[in-house]
N, C-alpha and C positions, 0 to 999 in steps of 0.2 A: 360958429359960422362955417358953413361948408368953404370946401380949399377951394383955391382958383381954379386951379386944373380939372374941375368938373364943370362939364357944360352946363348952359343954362341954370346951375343952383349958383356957382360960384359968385362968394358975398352974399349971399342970403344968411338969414340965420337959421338952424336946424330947429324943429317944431319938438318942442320938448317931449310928447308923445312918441315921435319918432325914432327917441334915443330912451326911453324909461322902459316904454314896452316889453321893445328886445330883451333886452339887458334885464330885466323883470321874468322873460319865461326863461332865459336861457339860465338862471340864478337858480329859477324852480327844479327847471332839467337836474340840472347840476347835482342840486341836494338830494332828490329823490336817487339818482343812480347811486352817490356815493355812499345814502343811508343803508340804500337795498345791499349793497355790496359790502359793506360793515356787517350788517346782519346775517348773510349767507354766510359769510366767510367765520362768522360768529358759531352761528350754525353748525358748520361743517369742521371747525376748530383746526383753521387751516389760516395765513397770511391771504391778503388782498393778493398776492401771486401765485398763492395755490399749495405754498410750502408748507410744513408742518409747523405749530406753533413753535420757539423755543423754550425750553424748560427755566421754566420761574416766568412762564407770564402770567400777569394778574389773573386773564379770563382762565387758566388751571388753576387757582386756588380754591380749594373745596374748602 
């Protein structure tokens, strides 16, 4: 149910659509950017913040 303090909705019930959506592309966003960013940083054999790996990480094991 939406809060009081919104006009005109408040007491209503929220449209199950209008809460699955969002929350469904923003899930998508999500996973795409942090797959991509696993893999460049994969890539480039570097940390998600750009640092060098440290020594004995799995991705160095030949």
């Amino acid at each position: 149910m939406f809060p009081r303090w919104i006009p005109f909705l408040r007491g209503r019930r929220v449209p199950t659509k209008a809460a699955v959506v969002p929350a469904a592309i923003g899930a998508t966003i999500l996973t795409l950017v942090f797959t991509l960013l696993f893999l460049v940083s994969e890539i480039r054999g570097t940390t998600i913040q750009g640092d060098d790996l440290p020594p004995g990480s799995p991705t160095l094991a030949t």
